[in-house]
N, C-alpha and C positions, 0 to 999 in steps of 0.2 A: 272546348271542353277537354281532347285529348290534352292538349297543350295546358290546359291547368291540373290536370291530372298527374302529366309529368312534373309539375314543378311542384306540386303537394310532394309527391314521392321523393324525389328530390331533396329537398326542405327535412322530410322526416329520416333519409338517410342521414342528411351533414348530424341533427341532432342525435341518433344514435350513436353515427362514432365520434362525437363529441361527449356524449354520456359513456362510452366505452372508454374511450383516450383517457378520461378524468379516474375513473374507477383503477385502470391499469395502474397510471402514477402513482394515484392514492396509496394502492395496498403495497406498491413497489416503495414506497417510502416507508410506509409503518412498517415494513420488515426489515428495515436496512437499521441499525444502531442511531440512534439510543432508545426508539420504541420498540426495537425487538418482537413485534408482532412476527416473528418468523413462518407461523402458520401459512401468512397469506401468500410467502414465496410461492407455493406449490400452484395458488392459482389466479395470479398477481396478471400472469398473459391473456387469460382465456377472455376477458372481454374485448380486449384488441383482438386478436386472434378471428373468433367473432365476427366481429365487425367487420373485418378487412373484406369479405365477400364482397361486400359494396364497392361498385367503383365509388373513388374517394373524389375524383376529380380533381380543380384548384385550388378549392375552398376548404376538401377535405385534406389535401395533403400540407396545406396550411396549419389546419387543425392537428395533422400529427407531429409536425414538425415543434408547434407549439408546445406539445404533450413532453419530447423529450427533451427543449428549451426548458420546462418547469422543474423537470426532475434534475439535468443538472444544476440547475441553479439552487435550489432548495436541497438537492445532495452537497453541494460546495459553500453552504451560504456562509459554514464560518471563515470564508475567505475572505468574508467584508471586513474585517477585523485588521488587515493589511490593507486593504484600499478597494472600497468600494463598490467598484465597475468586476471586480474579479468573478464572484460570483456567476455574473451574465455572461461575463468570457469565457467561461468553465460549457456554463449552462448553452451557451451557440455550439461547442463545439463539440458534447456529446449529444447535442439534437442532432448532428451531421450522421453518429450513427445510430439512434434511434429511429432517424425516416430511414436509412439504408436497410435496416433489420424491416421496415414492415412495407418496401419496395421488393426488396428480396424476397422476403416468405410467403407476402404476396403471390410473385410469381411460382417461386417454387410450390406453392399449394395447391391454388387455384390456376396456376396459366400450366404446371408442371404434373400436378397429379400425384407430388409428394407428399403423402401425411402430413400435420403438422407436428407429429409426435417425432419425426426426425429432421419436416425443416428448417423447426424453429429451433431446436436445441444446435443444431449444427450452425445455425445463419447466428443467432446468440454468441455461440462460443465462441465460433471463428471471431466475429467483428470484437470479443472482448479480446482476443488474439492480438489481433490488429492493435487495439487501442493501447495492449500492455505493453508495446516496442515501438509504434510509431511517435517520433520526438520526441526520443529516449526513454517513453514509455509514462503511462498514466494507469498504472493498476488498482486503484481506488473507485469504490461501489459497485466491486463485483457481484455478481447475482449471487455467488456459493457463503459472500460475506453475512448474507442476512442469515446463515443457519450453525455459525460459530460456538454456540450455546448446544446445536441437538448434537451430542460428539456421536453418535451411533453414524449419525447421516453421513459427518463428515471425515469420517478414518478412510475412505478411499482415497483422500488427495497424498497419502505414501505410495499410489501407484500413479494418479494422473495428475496432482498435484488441484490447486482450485479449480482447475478448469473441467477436471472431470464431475465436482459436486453441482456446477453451474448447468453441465450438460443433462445431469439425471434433475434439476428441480425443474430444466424449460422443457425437456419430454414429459415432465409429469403434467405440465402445462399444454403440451399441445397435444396430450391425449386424454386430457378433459374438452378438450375446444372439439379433437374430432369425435369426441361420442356426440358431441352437442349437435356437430355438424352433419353427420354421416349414419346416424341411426335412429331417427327421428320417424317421424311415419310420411311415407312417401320419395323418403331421400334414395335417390341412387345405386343398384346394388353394384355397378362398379366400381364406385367410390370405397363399398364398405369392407371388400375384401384385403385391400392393400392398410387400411386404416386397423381392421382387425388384426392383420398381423404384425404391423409393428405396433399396438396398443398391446398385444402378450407379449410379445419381447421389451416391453417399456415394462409392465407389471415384473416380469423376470429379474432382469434390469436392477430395478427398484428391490427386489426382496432379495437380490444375492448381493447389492449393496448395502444394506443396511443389518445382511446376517454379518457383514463379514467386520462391517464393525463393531456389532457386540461381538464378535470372536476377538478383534484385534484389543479390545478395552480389557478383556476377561486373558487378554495372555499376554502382552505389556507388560515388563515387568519393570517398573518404574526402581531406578537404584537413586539415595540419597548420597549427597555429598560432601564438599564443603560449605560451610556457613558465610551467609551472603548477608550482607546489611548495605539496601540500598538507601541513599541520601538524598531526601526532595526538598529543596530550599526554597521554592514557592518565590524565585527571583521575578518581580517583573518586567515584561519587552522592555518599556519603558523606562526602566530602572539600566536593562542591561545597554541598551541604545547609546546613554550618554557616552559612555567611554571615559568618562573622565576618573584624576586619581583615586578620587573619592568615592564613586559607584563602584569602581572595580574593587576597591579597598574591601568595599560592604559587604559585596555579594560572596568574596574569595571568604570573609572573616565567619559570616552566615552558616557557609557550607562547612569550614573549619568547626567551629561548633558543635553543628550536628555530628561531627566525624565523632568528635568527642566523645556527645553522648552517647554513639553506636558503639564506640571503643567500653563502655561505662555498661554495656549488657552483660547479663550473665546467664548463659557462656557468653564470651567476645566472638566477634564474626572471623574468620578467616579472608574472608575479603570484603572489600568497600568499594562498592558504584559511584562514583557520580557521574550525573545526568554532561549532556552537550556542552562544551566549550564552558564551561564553569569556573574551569582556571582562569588567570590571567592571560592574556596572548603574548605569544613566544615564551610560557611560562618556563618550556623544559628546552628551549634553544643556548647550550650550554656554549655553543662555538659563538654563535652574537653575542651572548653577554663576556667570552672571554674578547671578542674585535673590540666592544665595547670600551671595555676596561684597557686594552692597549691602545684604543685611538686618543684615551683621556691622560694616559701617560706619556704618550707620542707628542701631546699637545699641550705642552703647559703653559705656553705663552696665552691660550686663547682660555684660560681657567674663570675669567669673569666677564667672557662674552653668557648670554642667552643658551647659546646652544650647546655650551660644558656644561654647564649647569644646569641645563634640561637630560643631558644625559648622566653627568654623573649622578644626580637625582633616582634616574632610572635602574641605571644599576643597584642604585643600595637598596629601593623597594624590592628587587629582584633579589635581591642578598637575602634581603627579612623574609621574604616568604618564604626562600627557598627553607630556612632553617626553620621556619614553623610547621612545615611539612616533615621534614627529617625524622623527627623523635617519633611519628605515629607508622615509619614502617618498620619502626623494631616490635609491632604491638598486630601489623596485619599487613596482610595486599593490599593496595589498593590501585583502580583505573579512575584516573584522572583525564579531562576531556579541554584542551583549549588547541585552541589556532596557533599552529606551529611557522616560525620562519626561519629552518634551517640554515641556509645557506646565507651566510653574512656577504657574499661576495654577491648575491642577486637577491636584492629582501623583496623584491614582486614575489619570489613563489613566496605560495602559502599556499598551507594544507588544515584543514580540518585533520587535526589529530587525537585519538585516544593514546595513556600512555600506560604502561603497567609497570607499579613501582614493586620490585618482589619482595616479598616479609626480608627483615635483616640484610638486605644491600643497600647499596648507594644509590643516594636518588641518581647519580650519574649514569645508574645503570638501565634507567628508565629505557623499556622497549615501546618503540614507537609502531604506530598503524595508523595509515592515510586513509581519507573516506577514499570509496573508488568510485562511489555513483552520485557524483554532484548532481543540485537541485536547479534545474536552470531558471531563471531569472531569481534565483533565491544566493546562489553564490559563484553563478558566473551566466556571463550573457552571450547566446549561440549568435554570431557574426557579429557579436560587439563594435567594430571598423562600420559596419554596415546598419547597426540596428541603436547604436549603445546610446545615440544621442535621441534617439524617440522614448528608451524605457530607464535611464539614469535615477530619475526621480520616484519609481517604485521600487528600486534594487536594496538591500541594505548594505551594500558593497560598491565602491567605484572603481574597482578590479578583479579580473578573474580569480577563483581559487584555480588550483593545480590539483586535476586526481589525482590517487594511491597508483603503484604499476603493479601490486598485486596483494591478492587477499593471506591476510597473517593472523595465524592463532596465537593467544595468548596461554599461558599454565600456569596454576595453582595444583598444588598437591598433586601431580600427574592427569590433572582435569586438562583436558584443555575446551577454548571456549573462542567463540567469533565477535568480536569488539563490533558492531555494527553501530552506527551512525544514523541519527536519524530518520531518513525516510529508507536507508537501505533494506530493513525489514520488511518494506514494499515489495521487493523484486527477490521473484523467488530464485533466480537464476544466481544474484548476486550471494546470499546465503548460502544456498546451496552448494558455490563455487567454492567458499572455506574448507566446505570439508572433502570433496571433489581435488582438490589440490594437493591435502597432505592428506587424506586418508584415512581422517578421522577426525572427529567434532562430537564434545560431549556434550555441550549445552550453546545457546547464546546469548550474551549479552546484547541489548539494544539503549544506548543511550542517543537521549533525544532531548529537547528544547521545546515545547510548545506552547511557550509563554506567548506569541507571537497570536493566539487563538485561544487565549484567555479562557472560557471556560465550556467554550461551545464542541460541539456534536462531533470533531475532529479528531478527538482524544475517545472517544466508543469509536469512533473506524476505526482508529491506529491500532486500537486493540486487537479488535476481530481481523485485522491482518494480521497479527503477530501469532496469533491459534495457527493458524495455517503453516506458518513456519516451522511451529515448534512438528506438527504432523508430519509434514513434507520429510523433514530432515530427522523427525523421531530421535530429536533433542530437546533437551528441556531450553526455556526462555523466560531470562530477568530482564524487565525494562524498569532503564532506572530515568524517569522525567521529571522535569526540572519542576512544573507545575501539574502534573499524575498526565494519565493516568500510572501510576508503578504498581509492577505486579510481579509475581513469579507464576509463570505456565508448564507446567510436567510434557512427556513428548506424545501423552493421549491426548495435550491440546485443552486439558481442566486445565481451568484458571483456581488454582491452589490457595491467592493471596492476593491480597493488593491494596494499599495504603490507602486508608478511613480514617481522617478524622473530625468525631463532631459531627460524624454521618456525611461527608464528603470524601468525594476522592479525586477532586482536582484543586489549584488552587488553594493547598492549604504543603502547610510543611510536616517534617517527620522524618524519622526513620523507620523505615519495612525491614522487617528481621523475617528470614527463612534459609534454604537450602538448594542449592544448584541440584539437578536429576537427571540423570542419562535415561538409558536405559542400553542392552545389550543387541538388540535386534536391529538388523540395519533393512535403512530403509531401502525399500527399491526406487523410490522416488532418485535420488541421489545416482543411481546409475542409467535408469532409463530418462531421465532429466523433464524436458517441455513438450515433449514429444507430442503428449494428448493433442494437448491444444493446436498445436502444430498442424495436426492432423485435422483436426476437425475446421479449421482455414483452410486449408486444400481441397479437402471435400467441399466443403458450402462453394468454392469457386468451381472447380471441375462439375457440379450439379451444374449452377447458373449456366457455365458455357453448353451443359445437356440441354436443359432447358432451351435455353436462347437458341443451339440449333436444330434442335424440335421444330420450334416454331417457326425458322426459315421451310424447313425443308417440308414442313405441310403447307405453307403458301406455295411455296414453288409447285408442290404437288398440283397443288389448286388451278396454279394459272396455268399449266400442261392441261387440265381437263377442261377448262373454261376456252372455248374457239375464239369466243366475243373477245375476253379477256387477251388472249393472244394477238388478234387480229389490229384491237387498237393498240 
């Protein structure tokens, strides 16, 4: 009877935190972009939380394990979009720290006696700490990204950057879990005293963060600037993948086009976007196409082999575009985006390049800017020698690219502005570094590619990562992509603009007309740097090691007063 007693109890534990685990994901997905349910951020933990009283056992830590296997998979599913399995691989490897977050707060709660109003927020932030730098770093579906929209909430990340908006939504969370847990009738009054005082320092907390961002909205003074017309050609993967004369032909004539019409506004833009690698490749490599042109004069005996005539071929395309481009910078700016191979004497490097051609110069005069945070397995593969022949066949590259060796501002009209690449808008260190380096940054640009994910859920993250940016650095941000999302963002992090048409904003083509925004106030973000978060992974570790030797040192205690226990 006892024995079926325990396994009833048993049986209705696993189902609780299987009904808890489901509920968590749940609302931790409806808040995360494109359902924007941002509300349930605040108590998206409290049924894990909850539940983790239970010992979980095998079955149970199975079941949580599984919990954040669903959320990464379902947070990265537009990854199936490139191949597959990607998704699952996302989804195993942020389950690694989804159980580490509810082994740890575990302990820290119930084996430690720490609120969970400080040891989930600290075990949360730390381990998103962690995730944003280890293997070059994965900062995508951060906890603070589900609240990109509330701006009051989120003007603190100008001092702690996202990591501090993640830390005040998981203490809102683990101080609804310990009223749940800790003030109930009959519960514990040792428990309730340490819980009550950091549940008013969570409310404190909570209300001197959110005065201070209606303070920072209401005294922001957002300055306008030059006129900006970004150009979304709606290229697709598959369209841009062939490589051949003909696609590249399309895609360069397309974007051409649209420049037109943008040039064709009234007023006309003072500067012109376009999105990733758009150009032709080595479109603005002036020194190869001059090798070019002397190896075809160096070699006239070979003029009716194949490979004259594949290259002098090459050149005269290179001829034509160049001059189709030429007459539109007597008319504006413009940043141009292709794959650069400088140096004629080693064509292996290659660099992901933006370029800025300035109103009335030579296109010769084009200033060049390297990506600096390559996308690994996306344009180079970490031990290649070692790995390259197992992941060859998902790469779209069969050679490394070459990072940038350091971060370069571009200027219009005494603006100056951070040319960022792609996913570089991800890493707040790496933006941040533009203006950290010369001492100033008035706005940034982010040009991107995300044809590659066609119309899925990966374009609302891109976004609500780039709100944070504009915050962090309290500079305005133009993303100009290839298939949207495009938008311009002010440095309160409003999303001002963003290219509709037809009532869509992906996947569809245009031109976005608006205005680059500074503003005068610098952030603090920028000199006290990642420090939050920093911090709050030292702490969650120096607790654990408290923790962990707590609980040696009361066993030890133990088996000094136990004789039996000695004796055997």
């Amino acid at each position: 009877m006892l024995s079926e007693n325990k396994t009833n109890k048993s049986n209705r534990n696993i189902l609780f935190l299987a009904i808890a685990s489901a509920a968590t994901v749940g609302l931790l997905l409806l808040a995360l972009p494109p359902t924007e349910a941002s509300v349930f951020a605040w108590v998206a933990l409290v049924p894990l939380l909850v539940a983790l009283r239970l010992k979980p056992g095998k079955l149970g830590w199975l079941i949580l394990w599984f919990a954040g296997f669903v959320h990464g998979t379902v947070g990265f599913i537009w990854l199936r979009h490139v191949m597959w399995f990607l998704p699952a691989l996302l989804g195993i490897y942020l389950s690694l720290y989804f159980i580490l977050f509810c082994a740890a707060v575990r302990r820290l709660g119930y084996g430690g006696g720490i609120p969970f109003a400080l040891s989930a927020p600290l075990t949360w932030t730390g381990l998103e700490g962690l995730r944003s730098v280890l293997f070059t770093g994965l900062p995508w579906l951060l906890f603070a990204h589900t609240q990109y929209r509330v701006l009051p909430v989120i003007q603190i990340a100008d001092f702690f950057g996202a990591p501090g908006v993640t830390f005040l939504l998981v203490a809102v969370n683990g101080l609804v879990a310990d009223a749940i847990l800790h003030f109930g009738k009959g519960r514990a009054p040792s428990r309730r005293r340490p819980a009550l005082a950091t549940g008013i320092a969570v409310v404190l907390v909570f209300a001197g963060s959110v005065s201070y961002g209606f303070f920072r909205l209401a005294t922001v003074e957002v300055i306008e600037g030059p006129r900006v017309a970004v150009i979304q050609g709606n290229i697709p993967q598959s369209l841009k993948e062939q490589w051949t004369t003909e696609s590249v032909e399309k895609m360069f004539e397309t974007y051409l086009e649209l420049t037109d019409e943008a040039l064709a506004h009234d007023p006309p833009p003072d500067l012109i976007l376009w999105p990733e690698t758009m150009a032709p490749p080595g479109f603005f490599d002036f020194r190869r196409q001059e090798f070019l042109r002397q190896w075809l004069n160096d070699n006239p005996e070979l003029r009716h082999t194949e490979q004259w005539l594949r290259i002098r071929g090459r050149v005269r395309r290179y001829a034509r575009q160049i001059e189709r481009v030429r007459p539109l910078t007597s008319k504006a700016t413009l940043v141009i985006s292709a794959n650069s191979h400088p140096y004629p004497e080693d064509p292996t490097i290659t660099y992901n390049s933006a370029f800025l051609l300035p109103q009335n110069h030579d296109v010769e005069d084009a200033v060049r800017y390297d990506k600096l945070h390559l996308v690994p397995f996306g344009e180079y593969v970490p031990l290649r020698w070692l790995f390259g022949w197992a992941v060859d066949f998902i790469v779209p590259y069969h050679y490394d690219m070459t990072p940038g060796d350091s971060p370069k501002l571009f200027e219009i009209d005494g603006w100056t502005f951070a040319p960022t690449i792609c996913y570089e808008d991800a890493f707040p260190r790496v933006v941040a570094n533009f203006a950290r380096e010369h001492g100033e940054m008035d706005f940034i640009a982010n040009l991107t590619n995300e044809a590659w994910f066609k119309d899925s859920t990966e374009m609302d993250q891109h976004l609500a990562i780039a709100v944070f940016r504009a915050i962090e650095c309290r500079a305005g941000l133009i993303r100009a992509a290839n298939t949207g999302i495009s938008a311009f963002i002010d440095p309160t992090g409003r999303i001002r603009k963003r290219l509709v048409v037809d009532g869509r904003d992906r996947e569809v083509a245009g031109v976005l007309h608006g205005v680059a925004t500074k503003t005068e106030q610098v952030s603090p973000y920028l000199t006290v740097g990642e420090w939050f978060g920093a911090i709050c992974t030292a702490a969650w570790f120096l607790c654990l090691i408290g923790v962990f030797y707590s609980s040696i040192a009361k066993g030890a205690r133990r088996t000094a007063k136990n004789p039996a226990m000695n004796a055997s």
